[in-house]
C-alpha positions in Angstrom: 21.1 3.9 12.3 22.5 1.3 14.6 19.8 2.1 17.7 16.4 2.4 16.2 12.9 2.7 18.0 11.2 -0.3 16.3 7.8 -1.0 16.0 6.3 -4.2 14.1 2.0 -4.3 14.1 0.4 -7.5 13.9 -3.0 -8.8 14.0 -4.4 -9.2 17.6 -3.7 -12.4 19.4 -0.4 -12.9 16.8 2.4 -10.8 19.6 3.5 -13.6 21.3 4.1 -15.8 17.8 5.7 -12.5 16.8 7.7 -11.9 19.1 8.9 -15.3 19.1 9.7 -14.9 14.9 11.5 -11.3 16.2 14.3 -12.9 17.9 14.5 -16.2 15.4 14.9 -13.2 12.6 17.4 -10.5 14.5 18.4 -12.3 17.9 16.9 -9.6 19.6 14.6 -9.8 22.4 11.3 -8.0 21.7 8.7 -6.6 24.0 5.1 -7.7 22.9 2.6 -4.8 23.2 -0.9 -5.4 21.7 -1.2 -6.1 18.4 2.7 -5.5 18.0 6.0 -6.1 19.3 8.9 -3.3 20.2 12.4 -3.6 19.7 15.3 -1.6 19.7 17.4 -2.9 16.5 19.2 -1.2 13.5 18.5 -0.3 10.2 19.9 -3.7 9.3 17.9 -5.2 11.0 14.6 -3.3 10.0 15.3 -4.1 6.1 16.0 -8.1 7.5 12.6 -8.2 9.3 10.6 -6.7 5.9 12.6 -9.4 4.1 12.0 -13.0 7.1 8.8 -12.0 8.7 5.6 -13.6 7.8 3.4 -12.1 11.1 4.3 -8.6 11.4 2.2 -6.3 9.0 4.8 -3.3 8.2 7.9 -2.7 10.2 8.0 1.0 11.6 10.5 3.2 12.6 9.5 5.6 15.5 11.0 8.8 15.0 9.2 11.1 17.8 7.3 10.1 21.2 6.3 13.6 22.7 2.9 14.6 25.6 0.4 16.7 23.4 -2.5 18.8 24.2 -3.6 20.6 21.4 -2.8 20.3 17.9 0.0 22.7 18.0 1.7 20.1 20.2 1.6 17.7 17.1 2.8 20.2 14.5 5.5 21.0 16.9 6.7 17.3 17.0 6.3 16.6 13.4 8.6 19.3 13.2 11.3 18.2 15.4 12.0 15.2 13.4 14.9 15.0 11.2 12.7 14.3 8.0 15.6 15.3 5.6 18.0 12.3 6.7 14.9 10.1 5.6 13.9 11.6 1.8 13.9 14.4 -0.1 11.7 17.2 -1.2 11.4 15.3 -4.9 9.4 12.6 -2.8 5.9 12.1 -2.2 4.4 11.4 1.2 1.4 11.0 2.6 0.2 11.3 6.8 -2.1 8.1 8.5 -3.2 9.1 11.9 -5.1 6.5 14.7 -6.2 7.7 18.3 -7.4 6.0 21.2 -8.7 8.2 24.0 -7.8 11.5 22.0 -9.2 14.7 23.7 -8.8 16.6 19.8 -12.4 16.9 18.1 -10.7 16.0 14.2 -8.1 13.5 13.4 -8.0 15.4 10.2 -7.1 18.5 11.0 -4.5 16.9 13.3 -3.4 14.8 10.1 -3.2 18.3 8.1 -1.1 19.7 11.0 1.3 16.7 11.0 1.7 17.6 7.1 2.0 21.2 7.3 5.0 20.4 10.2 6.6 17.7 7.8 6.7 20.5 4.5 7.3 23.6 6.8 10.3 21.8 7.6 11.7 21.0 4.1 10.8 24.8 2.9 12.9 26.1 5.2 15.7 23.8 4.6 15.5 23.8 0.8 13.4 26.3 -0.2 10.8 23.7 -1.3 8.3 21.5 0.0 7.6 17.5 -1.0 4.4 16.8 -2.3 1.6 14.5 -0.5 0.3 11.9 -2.7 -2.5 9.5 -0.6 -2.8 7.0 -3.3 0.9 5.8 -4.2 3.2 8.2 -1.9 7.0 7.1 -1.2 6.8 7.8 2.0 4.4 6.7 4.6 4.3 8.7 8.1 1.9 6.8 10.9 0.6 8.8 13.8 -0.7 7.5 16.2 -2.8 9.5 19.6 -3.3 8.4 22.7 -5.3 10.0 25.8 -1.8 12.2 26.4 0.8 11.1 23.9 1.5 11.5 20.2 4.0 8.6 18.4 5.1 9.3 14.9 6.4 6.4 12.8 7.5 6.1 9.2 6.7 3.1 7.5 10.1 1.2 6.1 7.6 -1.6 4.1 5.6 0.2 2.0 2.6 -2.1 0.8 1.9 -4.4 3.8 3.4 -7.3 4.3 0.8 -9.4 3.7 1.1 -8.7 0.1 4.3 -11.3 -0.7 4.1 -10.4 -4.6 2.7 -14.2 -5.5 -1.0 -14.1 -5.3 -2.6 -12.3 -8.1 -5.6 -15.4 -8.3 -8.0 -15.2 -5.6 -11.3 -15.9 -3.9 -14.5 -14.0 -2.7 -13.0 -13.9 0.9 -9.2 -14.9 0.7 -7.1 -15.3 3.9 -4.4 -12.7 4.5 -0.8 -14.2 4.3 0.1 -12.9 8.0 -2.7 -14.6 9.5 -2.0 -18.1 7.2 1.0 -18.1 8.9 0.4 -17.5 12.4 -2.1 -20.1 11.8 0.8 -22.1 11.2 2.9 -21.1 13.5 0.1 -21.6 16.7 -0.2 -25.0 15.5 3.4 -25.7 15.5 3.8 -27.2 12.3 6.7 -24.4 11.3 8.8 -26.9 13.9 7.2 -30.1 13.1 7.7 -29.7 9.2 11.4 -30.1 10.2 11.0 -33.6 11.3 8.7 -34.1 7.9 5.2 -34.0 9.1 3.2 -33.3 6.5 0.3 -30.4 6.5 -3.1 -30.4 4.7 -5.4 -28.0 3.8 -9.3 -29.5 2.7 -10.7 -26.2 2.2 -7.8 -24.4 0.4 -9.3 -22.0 -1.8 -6.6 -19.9 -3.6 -4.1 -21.9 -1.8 -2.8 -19.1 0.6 -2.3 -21.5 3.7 -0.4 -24.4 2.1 1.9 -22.2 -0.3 2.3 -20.3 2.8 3.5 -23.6 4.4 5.3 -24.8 1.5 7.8 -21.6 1.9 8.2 -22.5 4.9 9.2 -26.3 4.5 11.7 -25.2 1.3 12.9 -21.8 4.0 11.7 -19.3 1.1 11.7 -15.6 3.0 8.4 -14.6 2.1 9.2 -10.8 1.4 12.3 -12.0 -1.3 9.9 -11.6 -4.0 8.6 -8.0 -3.6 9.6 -4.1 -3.3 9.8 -2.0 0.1 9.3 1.6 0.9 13.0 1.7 2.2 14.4 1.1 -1.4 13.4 5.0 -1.8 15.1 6.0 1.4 17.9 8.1 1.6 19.6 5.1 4.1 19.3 3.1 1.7 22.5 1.1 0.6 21.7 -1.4 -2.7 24.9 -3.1 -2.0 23.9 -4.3 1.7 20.0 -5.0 0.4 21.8 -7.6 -2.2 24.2 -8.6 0.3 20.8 -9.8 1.8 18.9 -11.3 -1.2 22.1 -13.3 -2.3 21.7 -15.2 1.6 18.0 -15.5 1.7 18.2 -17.1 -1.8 21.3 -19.6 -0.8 19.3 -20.3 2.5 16.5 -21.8 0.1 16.3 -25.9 0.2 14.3 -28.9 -0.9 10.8 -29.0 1.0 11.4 -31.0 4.6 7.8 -32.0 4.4 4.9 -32.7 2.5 2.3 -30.2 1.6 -1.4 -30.7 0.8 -4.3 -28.9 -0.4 -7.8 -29.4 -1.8 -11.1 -27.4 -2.8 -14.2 -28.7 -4.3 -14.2 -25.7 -6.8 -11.5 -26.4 -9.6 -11.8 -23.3 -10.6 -9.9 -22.3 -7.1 -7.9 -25.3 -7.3 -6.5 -24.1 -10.5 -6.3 -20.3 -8.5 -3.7 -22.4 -5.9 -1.5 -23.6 -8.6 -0.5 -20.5 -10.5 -0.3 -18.7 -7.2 2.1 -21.8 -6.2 3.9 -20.9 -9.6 4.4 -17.6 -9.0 5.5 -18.3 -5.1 8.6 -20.7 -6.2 6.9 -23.7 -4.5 4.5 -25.7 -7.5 6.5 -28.7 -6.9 6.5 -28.7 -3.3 2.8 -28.4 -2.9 0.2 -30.5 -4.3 -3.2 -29.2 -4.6 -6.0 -31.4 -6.0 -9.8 -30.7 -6.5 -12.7 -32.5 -4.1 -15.2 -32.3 -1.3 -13.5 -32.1 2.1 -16.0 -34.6 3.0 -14.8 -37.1 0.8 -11.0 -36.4 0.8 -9.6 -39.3 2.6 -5.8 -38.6 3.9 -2.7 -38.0 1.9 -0.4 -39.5 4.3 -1.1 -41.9 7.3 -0.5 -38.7 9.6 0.4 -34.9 9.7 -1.7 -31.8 10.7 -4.6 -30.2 8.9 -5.8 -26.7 8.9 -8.5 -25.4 8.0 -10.1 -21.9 7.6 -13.5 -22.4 6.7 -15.9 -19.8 5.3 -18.0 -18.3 7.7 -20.5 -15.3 8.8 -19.1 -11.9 7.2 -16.5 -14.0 5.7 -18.6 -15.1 3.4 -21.9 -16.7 3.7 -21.5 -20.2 3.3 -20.5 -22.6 6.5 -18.3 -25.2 4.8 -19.0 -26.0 0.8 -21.3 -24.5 -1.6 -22.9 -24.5 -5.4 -21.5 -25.6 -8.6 -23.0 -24.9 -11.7 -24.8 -27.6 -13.5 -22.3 -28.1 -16.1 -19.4 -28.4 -13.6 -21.2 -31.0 -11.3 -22.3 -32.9 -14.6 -18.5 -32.8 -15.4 -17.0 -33.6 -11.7 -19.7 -36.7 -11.8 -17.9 -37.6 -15.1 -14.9 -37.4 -13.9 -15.0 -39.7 -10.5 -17.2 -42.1 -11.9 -16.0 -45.4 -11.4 -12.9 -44.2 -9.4 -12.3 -45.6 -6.1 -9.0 -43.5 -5.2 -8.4 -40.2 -5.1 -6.0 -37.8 -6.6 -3.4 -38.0 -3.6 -3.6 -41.9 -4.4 -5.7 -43.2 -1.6 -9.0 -44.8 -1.7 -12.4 -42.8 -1.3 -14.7 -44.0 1.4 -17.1 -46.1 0.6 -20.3 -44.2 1.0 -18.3 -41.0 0.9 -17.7 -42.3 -3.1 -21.9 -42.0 -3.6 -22.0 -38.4 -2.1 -23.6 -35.9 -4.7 -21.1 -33.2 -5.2 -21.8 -30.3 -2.9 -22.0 -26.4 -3.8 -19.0 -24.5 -5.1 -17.7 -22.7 -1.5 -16.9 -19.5 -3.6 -20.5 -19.4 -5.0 -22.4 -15.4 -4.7 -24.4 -16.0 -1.5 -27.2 -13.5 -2.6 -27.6 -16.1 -5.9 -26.7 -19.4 -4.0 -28.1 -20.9 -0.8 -26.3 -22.3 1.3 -27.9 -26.0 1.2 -26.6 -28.8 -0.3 -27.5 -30.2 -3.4 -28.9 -33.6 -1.8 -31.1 -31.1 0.4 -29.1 -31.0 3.6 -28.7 -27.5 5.5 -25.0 -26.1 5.2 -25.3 -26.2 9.0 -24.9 -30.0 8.8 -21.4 -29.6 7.1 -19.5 -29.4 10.7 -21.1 -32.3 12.1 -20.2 -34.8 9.0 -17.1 -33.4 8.7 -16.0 -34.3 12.1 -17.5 -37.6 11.6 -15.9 -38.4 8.5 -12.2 -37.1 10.5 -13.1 -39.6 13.0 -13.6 -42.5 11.0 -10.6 -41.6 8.3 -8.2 -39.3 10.1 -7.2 -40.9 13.3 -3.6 -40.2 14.2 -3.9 -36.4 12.6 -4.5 -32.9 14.8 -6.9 -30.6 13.1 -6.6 -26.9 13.2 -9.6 -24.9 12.6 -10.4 -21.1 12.5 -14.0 -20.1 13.5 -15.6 -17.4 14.9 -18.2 -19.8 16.2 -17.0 -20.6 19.8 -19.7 -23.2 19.9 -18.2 -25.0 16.6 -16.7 -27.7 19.2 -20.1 -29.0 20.3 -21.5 -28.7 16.7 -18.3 -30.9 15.6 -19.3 -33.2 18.9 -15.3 -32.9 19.6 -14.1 -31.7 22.5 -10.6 -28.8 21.7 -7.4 -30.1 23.4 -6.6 -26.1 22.8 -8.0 -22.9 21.7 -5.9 -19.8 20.4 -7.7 -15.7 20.5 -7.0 -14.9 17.2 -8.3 -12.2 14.9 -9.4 -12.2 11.5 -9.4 -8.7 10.5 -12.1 -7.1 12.5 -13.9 -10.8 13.4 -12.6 -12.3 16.1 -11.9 -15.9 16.6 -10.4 -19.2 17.6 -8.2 -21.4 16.7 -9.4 -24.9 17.8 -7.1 -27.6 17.7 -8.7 -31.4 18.0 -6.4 -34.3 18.3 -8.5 -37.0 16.1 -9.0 -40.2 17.5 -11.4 -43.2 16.0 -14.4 -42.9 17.3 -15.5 -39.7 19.8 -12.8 -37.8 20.8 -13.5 -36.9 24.7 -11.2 -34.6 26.9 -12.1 -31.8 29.4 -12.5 -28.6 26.9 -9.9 -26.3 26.8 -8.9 -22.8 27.9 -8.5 -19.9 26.2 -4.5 -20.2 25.4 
């Protein structure tokens, strides 16, 4: 178990950030392939990258890399593999299977061949079979075809990593955990926070990016919450797994640096909190409720990032509709206030804004127009302006899709990051905020 095959997915433009939190995690060197880095490591090692990684999406251990032609070719690798070091016959298991370039007409029936290998194999050693079970199996097996070769992999995480345990409160469209924090990490703030710059989010829905970051700034591992597949392995050793826990919990400290976040629903405001709760970090975050286009700063400087909602995201570019009775209540509430909840005064004629539509409205119920009349499509260009006038000094991080969001901002990037957002791909546009217009040669791709 000491000179594994490793394999850690990730989403695509993530490798190089993941390869990067590889050798911070193990010491080892990784090779980034796309959308996942290699490594040869240990079991050790394996159970310590479920436990520290926030980019990788399961950690799998390759068991078999054999030239195929035919379906027989799979059943005869499946069968090779040593399945009865990993779990017994009194487990459940269950066979996932990708190609790319694969000359075989059905996956499926290579999937069923892959399973009748993996029980063949147990009947003849035990007289008995395991069970499949697709919905909640112990085991996970990943197959994966290319033009000419087959990989098998089982899966040593078990629910993806994303899922750290702490967010049972979320959103319409909520932002996976993995790609919160490769949002962090391309914008450098997972170094910065250790010199105290603080980190904002304006559009923070259920809070995913600034709890993510608020781990991060108190050194919470991010998987010491949750279960993993490789608790029901037969390698498994409860003493060295708690051996683990016990330092990942005495690693924890105070936060090194501020963290901020802000929604104009409450409702999602209130989401952020008890997800904050349940994440160990409600009193190093601070999450308030408002319009991103009134929110003035919460510290004089720091960097923001924002993933605003978008196209298939969900249909809404920037804030959305609140009910009557909530904006009769918000108007209540601010009226007559000149500062905001982080203690710093509102604009001026930000302060006489209407409130603007709940982000997290139903799009088929809601348009997306504001309720003074303005198109959504003008939320862009008054948010940069209002970062230009308020917000000099700070770096802004945003997600889009929309590679023309620079000129509708009227900012010019200082850098641009490929990243991918599930199946939508993006960028990651940094702009350094300036007073005034911000004006630099664009950027390339990074």
């Amino acid at each position: 178990m000491n000179q594994l095959q490793l394999f850690l997915p990730c989403a695509a433009g993530v490798e190089a950030l993941l390869a990067t939190e590889v050798q911070r995690v193990t010491g080892i060197t990784g090779k980034a392939w796309r959308a996942g880095v290699q490594l040869q490591g240990s079991w050790r090692d394996a159970l310590q990258l479920n436990l520290h990684s926030r980019l990788a999406q399961r950690v799998l251990i390759e068991l078999a890399h054999n030239q195929y032609r035919s379906e027989q070719d799979l059943y005869n690798a499946a069968a090779s593999v040593a399945w009865e070091i990993w779990f017994t016959p009194k487990q459940t298991f269950k066979v996932e299977i990708t190609a790319q370039h694969s000359p075989l007409t059905s996956l499926n029936f290579a999937a069923l061949k892959i399973k009748d290998a993996i029980a063949d194999r147990f009947r003849e050693k035990f007289d008995v079979r395991p069970d499949v079970d697709t919905r909640w199996p112990d085991v996970r097996v990943y197959v994966h075809l290319t033009t000419e070769t087959v990989t098998i992999y089982i899966d040593t995480s078990g629910e993806p990593l994303f899922k750290r345990g702490w967010r049972e409160d979320k959103g319409d469209a909520p932002l996976k955990e993995t790609l919160a924090a490769a949002m962090i990490a391309a914008s450098g703030w997972d170094v910065l926070c250790q010199d105290g710059v603080p980190l904002y989010d304006p559009c923070c829905g259920s809070g995913t990016i600034a709890i993510e970051a608020a781990q991060i700034a108190c050194n919470i591992a991010p998987g010491i919450n949750r279960r993993f597949a490789f608790q029901k392995y037969l390698p498994f050793q409860p003493h060295v797994w708690d051996g683990l826990l016990d330092q990942a919990g005495a690693s924890i400290t105070e936060p090194t640096a501020a963290v901020f976040g802000s929604d104009v629903s409450f409702r999602m405001v209130d989401f952020a909190e008890r997800n904050a709760e349940r994440a160990g970090v409600a009193d190093a975050v601070q999450f308030r409720g408002g319009d991103a286009l009134q929110r003035m700063p919460p510290a004089p400087s720091g960097v923001m990032l924002v993933n605003p909602p978008y196209g298939e995201r969900i249909d809404v570019a920037g804030v959305a509709g609140v009910s009557a009775a909530e904006g009769a209540q918000r108007r209540s509430q601010f009226q007559g206030q000149s500062i905001d909840e982080f203690g710093q005064p509102l604009a001026q004629d930000d302060a006489q804004r209407e409130p603007r539509r709940d982000r997290n409205a139903n799009p088929a119920r809601e348009q997306a127009v504001t309720e003074s009349g303005e198109e959504a499509s003008d939320f862009f260009p008054q948010l940069a302006a209002h970062w230009k006038k308020n917000y000099a000094g700070w770096t802004a991080h945003v997600l889009t899709p929309d590679l023309k969001l620079p000129g509708k901002m009227r900012l010019k990037e200082s850098r641009r990051v490929p990243m991918w957002n599930g199946p939508i791909e993006c960028r990651l546009f940094r702009f350094d905020m300036v007073a005034g217009s911000a004006r630099s040669k664009p950027a390339r791709d990074a």
